[in-house]
Structures are given as C-alpha cells and as structure tokens.
C-alpha positions in Angstrom: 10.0 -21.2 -48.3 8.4 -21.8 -51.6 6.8 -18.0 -51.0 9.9 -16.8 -50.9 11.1 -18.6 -54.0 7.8 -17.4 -55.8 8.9 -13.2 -54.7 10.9 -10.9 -56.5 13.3 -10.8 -53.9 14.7 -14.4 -54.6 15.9 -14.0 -57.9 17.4 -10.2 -57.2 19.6 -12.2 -54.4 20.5 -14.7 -56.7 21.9 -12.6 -59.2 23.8 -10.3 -56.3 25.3 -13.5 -55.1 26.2 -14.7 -58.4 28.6 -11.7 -59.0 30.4 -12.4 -55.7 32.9 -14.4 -57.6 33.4 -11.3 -60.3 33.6 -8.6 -57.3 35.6 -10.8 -55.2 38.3 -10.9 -58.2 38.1 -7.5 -59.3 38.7 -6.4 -55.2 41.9 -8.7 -54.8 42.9 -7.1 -58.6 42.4 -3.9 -56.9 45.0 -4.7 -54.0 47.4 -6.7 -55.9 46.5 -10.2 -54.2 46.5 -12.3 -57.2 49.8 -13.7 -56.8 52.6 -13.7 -58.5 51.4 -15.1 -62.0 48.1 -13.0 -62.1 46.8 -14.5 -65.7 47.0 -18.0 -64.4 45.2 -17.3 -61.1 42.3 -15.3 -63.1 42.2 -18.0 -65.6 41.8 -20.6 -63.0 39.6 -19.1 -60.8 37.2 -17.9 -64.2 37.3 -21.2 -64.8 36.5 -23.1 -61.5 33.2 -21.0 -61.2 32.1 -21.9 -65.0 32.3 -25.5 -63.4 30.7 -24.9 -59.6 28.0 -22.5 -62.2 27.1 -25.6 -64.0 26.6 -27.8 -61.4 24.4 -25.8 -59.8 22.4 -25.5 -63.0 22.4 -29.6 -63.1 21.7 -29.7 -59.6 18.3 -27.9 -59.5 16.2 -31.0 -61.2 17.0 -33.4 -58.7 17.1 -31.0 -56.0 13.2 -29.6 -56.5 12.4 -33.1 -56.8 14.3 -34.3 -53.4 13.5 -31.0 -51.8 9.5 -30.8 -52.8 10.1 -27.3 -53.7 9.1 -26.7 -57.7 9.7 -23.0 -57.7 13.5 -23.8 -58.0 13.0 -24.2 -61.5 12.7 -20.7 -61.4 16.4 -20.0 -60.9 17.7 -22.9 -63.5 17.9 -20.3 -66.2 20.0 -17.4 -64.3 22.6 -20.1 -63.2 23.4 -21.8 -66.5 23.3 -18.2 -67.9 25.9 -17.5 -65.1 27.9 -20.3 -65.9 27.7 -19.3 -69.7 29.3 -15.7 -68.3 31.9 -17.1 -66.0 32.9 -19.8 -69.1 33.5 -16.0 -71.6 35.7 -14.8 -68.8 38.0 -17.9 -68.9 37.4 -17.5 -72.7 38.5 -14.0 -72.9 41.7 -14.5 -70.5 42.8 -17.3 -72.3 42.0 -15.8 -75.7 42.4 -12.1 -75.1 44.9 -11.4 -71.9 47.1 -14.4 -72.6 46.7 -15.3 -76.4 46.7 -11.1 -77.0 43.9 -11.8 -79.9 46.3 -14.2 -82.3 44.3 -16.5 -83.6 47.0 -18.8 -85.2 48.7 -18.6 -81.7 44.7 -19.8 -80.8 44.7 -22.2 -83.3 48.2 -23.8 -82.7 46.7 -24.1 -78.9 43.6 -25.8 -79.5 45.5 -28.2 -82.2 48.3 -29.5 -79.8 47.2 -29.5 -76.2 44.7 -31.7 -76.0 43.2 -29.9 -72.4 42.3 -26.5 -74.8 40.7 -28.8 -77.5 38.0 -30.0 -74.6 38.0 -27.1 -73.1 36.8 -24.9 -76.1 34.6 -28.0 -76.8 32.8 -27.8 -73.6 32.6 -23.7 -74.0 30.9 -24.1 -77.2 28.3 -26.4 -76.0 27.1 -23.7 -74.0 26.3 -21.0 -76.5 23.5 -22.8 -78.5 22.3 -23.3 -74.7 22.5 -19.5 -73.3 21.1 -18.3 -77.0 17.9 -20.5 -76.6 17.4 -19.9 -72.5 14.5 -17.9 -73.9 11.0 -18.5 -73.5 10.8 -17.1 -77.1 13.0 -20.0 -78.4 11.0 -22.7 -76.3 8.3 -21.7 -78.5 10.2 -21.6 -81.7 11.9 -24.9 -80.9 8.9 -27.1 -78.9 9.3 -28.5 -75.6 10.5 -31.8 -76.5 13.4 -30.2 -79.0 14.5 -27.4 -76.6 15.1 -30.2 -73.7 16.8 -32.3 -75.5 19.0 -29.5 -76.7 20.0 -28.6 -73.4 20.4 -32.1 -72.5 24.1 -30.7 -73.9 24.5 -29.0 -70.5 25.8 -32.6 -69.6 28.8 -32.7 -72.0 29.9 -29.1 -71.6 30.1 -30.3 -67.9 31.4 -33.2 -68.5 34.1 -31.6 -70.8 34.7 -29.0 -68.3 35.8 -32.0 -66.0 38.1 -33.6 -68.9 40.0 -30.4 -69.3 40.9 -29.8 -65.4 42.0 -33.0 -65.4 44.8 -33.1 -68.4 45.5 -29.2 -67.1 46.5 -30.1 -63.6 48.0 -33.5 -64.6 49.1 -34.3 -61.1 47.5 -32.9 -58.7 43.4 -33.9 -59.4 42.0 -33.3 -56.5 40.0 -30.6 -57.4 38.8 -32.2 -60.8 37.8 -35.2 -59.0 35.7 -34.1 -56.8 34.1 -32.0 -59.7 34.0 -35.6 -61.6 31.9 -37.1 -58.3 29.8 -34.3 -58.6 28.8 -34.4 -61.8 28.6 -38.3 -61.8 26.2 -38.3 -59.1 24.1 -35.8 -60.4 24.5 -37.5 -63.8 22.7 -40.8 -61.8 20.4 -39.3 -60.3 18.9 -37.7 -63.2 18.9 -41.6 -65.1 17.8 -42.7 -61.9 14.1 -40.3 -62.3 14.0 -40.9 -65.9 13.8 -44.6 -65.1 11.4 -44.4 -62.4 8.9 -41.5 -64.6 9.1 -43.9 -67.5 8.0 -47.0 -65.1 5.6 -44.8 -63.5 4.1 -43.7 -66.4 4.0 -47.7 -68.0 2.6 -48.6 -65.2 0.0 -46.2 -65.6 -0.7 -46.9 -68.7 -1.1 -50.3 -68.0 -3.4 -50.0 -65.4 -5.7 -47.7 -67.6 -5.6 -50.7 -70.4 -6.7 -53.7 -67.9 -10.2 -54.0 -68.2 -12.5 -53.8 -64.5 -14.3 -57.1 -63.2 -17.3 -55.9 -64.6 -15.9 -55.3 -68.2 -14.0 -59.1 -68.1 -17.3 -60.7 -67.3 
C-alpha cells in the first residue's frame, strides 16, 4: 500500500476521481436531469461536495496516524485544493447564475440572511488557505505559522456546517451528520495533540531525572 501511495499513479487517480462530482453534473446538465429548479440543485450539490472535500482534507491527519500509513499526507494538499474549487462553484452559482453579478443584490444577501453571512465566512477562510498550499509559502511563512494558519480549515468547516443548517431549517439530516463528522474529527485531532504534548513532557522529563549513578 504505502508503494502505491508513494507512485505517480496515486495522485493522477485522485485528481480523476475528484472531478467525478464536476463530470457527473455537467452529464445530467447535458440530459436535462437536474430537476425542475436547476440553480438550486447545482447550488446544493456544489455545495455538499465543498463540505464532503473538506472533511476529507481533515480526515487525513488522524487517518495516517490510525492507519500507519504516512504517505497520505501526500494527498492533504489536492483535497483541500479540491474543496477550495468545489466552494468557487457554489460561489459562482450563487453569485453569478443566481445573483447575475449585482453586488448590492450580493450585499443585501449577505446583510439579511444570516445562512449567506456564514456561508461567505466559511468560503473566505479558505482562500488565505488554497493561496499558501504551496511549498514556496511554507518557506516564506515557517512551519509553525503556516500550520497554524491552516488550523482555519476547522472554521471554514465548521461554518460550512452552520450554513446547511439555517438553509435547510427543517429538515437537518444532512447537516447533522456533516456536524458528527466534523465533531469527531475535531476530537480526535485534540485527542493526539494531548497525547503528543504528554508524550513529549514525559520525555522531557525522563531526559531531566538524573541516573543512579549521577544521584549518588
């Protein structure tokens, strides 16, 4: 497996399986199966993968730790930038198909319906983080900065979440299983930083306790 991972191969079928979603929209576009209100479907459907896009970005930490299998990492980048392109389709069919361009009709949206507010909160979030996916920008920014700049992968989530929930207002069954999803994902990654940081004081204790030989 983690051969596989390591080959060219793994990332070329990532990225074809990642535009499954855009080719499976474009072919029912194509037939005219995108029911009767065909903004609202593409808008929806833009906007579910943004979500599933980011938990799968989330998920790879835990799961390369759970798994044993480090070369995920590799694929962390091409998912969240997946996300990022699945969130400026949602964008643009809100903004563009829908909104026709008028930004004080974009305005007057974001302003009184709370569920655009997060919404464009959560999409914003995740420029800063597809701008510095980079390995120039790690370098520009330093390790330590450049995670805890993307640490903001949480919130867009997070705000992603908020917004299916005030849009679907009665039916959130969809949103709520997003919500357990990113709640468990959101544990287990406190859950590793609490048992790295005890690791690593326990360490560090046992380096600073002198031998037998050193107490005598």
């Amino acid at each position: 497996m983690s051969a596989f991972l390591r080959s060219k191969y793994a990332k070329a079928l990532l990225f074809a399986a990642c535009l499954l979603p855009l080719g499976n929209l474009l072919l029912r576009a194509l037939h005219g199966e995108l029911t009767a209100n065909p903004i609202e479907f593409l808008t929806h459907a833009t906007g579910d993968w943004t979500l599933r896009f980011l938990l799968l970005t989330l998920a790879i930490t835990p799961f390369r730790r759970i798994l044993r299998l480090p070369d995920l990492i590799r694929f962390r980048r091409m998912l969240g930038l997946f996300a990022f392109f699945y969130g400026c389709l949602h964008f643009t069919m809100w903004f563009g198909v829908d909104k026709f361009f008028n930004l004080r009709d974009m305005v007057d949206d974001v302003e009184k319906r709370r569920f655009i507010t997060v919404g464009m909160l959560g999409f914003f979030l995740m420029v800063p983080l597809a701008i510095t996916s980079t390995a120039g920008w790690i370098r520009r920014l330093g390790g330590k900065r450049w995670r805890l700049l993307h640490r903001a992968i949480y919130a867009s989530a997070i705000a992603g979440v908020i917004h299916y929930f005030w849009l679907v207002k009665s039916d959130i069954h969809k949103p709520l299983d997003y919500a357990c999803v990113v709640g468990v994902l959101l544990a287990m990654r406190i859950a590793a930083w609490i048992y790295d940081k005890r690791k690593h004081g326990a360490r560090e204790l046992s380096a600073g306790q002198p031998t037998t030989a050193e107490g005598l």
